[in-house]
KETOR-990236 format. One record per residue (C-alpha): x, y, z; residue number from 0; chain. Coordinates in steps of 0.02 Angstrom, whole numbers. Layout:
+--------+--------+--------+-----+---+
!      x !      y !      z !   k ! c !
+--------+--------+--------+-----+---+
!      X !      Y !      Z ! NUM ! A !
...
+--------+--------+--------+-----+---+
//
This chain:
+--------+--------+--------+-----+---+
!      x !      y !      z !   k ! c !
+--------+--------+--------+-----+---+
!     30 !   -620 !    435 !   0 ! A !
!     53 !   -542 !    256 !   1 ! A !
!    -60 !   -614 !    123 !   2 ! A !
!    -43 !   -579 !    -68 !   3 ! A !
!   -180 !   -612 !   -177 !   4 ! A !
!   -199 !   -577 !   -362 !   5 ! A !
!   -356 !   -533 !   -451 !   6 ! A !
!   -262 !   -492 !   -619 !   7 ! A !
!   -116 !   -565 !   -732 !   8 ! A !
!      3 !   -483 !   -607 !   9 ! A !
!    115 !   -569 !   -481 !  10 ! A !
!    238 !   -504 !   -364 !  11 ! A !
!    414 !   -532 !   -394 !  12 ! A !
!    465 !   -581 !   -194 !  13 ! A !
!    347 !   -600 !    -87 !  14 ! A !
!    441 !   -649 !     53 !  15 ! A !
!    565 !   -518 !     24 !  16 ! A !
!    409 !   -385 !     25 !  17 ! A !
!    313 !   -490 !    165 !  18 ! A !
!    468 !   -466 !    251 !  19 ! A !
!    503 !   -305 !    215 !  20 ! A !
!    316 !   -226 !    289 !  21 ! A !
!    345 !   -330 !    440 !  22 ! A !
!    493 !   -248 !    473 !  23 ! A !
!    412 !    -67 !    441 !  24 ! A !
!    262 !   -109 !    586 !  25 ! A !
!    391 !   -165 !    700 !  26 ! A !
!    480 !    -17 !    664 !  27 ! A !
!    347 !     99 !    685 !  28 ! A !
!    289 !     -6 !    852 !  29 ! A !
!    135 !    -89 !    810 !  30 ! A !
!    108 !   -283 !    794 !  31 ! A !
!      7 !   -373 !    641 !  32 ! A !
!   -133 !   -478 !    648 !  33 ! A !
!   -177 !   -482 !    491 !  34 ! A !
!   -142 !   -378 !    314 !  35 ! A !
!   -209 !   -437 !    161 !  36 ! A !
!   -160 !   -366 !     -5 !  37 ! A !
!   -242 !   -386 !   -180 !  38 ! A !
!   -169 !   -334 !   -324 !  39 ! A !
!   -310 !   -333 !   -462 !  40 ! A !
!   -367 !   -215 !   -613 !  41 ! A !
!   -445 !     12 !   -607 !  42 ! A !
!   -613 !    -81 !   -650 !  43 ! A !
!   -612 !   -200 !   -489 !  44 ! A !
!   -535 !    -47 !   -387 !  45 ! A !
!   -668 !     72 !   -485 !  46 ! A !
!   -801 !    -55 !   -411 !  47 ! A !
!   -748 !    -45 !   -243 !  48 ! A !
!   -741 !    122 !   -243 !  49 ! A !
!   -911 !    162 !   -291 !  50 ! A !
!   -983 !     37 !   -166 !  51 ! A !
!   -895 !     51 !    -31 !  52 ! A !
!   -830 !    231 !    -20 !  53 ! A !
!   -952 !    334 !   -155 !  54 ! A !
!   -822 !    396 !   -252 !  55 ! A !
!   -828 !    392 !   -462 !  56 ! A !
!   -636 !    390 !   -513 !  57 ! A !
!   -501 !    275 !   -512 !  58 ! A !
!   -363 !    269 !   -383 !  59 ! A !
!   -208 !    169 !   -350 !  60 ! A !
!   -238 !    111 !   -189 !  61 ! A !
!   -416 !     88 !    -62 !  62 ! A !
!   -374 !     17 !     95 !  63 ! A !
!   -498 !    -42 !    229 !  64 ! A !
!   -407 !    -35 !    405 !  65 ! A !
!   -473 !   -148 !    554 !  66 ! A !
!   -351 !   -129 !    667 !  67 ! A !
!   -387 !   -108 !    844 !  68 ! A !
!   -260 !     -4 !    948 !  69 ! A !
!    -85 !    -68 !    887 !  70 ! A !
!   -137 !   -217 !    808 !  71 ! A !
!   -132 !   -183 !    629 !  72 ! A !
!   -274 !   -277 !    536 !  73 ! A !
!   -335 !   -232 !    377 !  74 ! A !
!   -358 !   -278 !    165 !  75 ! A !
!   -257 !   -142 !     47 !  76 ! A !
!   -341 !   -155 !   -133 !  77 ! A !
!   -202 !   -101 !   -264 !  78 ! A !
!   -233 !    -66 !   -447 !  79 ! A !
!    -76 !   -131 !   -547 !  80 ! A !
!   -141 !    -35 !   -715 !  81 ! A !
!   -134 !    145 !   -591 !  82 ! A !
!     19 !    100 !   -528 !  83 ! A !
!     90 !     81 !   -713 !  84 ! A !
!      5 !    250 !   -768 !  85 ! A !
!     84 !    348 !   -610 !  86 ! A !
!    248 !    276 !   -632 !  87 ! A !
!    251 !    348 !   -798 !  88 ! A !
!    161 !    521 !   -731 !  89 ! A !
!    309 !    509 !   -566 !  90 ! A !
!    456 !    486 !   -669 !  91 ! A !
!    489 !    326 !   -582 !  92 ! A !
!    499 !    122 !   -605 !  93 ! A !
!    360 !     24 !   -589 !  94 ! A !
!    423 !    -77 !   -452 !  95 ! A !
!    476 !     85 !   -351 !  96 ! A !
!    304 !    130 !   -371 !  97 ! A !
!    229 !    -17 !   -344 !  98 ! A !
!    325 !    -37 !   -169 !  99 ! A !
!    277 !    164 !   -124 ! 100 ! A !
!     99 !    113 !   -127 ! 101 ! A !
!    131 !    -29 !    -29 ! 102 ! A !
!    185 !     27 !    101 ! 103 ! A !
!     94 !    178 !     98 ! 104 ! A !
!    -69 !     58 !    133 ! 105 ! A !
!     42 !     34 !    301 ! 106 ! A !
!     64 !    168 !    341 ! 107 ! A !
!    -84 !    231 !    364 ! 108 ! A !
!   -120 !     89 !    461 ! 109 ! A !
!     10 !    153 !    587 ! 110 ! A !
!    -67 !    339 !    603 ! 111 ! A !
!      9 !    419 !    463 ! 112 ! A !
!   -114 !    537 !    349 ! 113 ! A !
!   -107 !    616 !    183 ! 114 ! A !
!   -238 !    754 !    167 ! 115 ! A !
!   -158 !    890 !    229 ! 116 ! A !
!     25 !    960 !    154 ! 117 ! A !
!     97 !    932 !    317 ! 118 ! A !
!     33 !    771 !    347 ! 119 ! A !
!     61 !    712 !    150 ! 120 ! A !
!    256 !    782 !    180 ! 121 ! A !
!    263 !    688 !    335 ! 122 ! A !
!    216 !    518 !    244 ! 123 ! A !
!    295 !    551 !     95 ! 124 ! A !
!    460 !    545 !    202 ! 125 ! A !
!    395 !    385 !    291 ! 126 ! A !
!    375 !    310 !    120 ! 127 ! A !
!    542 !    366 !     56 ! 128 ! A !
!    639 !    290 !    223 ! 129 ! A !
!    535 !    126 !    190 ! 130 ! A !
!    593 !    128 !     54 ! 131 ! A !
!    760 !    159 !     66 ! 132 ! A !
!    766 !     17 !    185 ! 133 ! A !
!    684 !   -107 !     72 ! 134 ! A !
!    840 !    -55 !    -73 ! 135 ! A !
!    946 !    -83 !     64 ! 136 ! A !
!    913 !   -263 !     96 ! 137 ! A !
+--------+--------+--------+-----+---+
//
C-alpha cells in the first residue's frame, strides 16, 4: 500500500497514477510492498527531522526511513516540496520531473540501490531515469 500525506499547501496531482506507477517499479525490481508512506511537507519539518533523527544541520530533499525486512519493502520517505522547487531550478528541469526523481529515488533505495559512491550514484541515477521514462510512458 502507497500512502500520501501532506504536511504543507502541496498536493499531488495523481495519486493513483503515481501510487501506481511505484508499484509497478517494486514489482519490477522484484520486491513486494507492505507498506510505503510518503509525506510531502516544508525544509523546516525536513530540517527537524534531520537533526533528530539523523544529526545532520542542512536541508535536503528527501530523508527516508526504510523498514523493510528482506523483500518486503516497508518504510516512510519524508520529501521537502520547497527543495524540490529550488533543485529543479539548480537541475534545469520541471518541477514535476523532479518531484517524481525523488520519488522514486526513496524506492529505490528501498530495493538495494545506493548513492554514495560515483558508481553506485551512476547506477541509480540510470534506475531513476528508466523509472522515469516508464512513468512518461503511461
Amino acid at each position: 500500500m502507497i500512502n500520501f500525506n501532506y504536511e504543507t499547501d502541496f498536493q499531488l496531482k495523481s495519486e493513483s497514477t503515481i501510487s501506481k506507477w511505484i508499484l509497478e517499479t517494486i514489482a519490477t525490481e522484484e520486491y513486494k510492498v507492505e507498506e510505503v508512506n510518503y509525506v510531502f511537507c516544508d525544509d523546516d519539518y525536513l530540517h527537524k527531522l534531520n537533526l533528530e533523527f539523523l544529526s545532520h544541520d542542512t536541508l535536503t530533499d528527501i530523508i527516508s526511513f526504510d523498514y523493510s525486512v528482506g523483500k518486503i519493502i516497508q518504510g516512510d520517505i519524508f520529501i521537502s516540496v520547497e527543495r524540490v522547487e529550488d533543485n529543479a531550478i539548480d537541475f534545469g528541469v520541471s518541477f514535476e520531473n523532479e518531484l517524481h526523481r525523488v520519488i522514486i529515488h526513496g524506492v529505490l533505495h528501498y530495493c538495494g540501490y545506493k548513492d554514495k559512491s560515483d558508481k553506485d550514484a551512476s547506477i541509480m541515477r540510470s534506475k531513476e531515469n528508466f523509472y522515469l521514462n516508464q512513468l512518461a510512458e503511461n
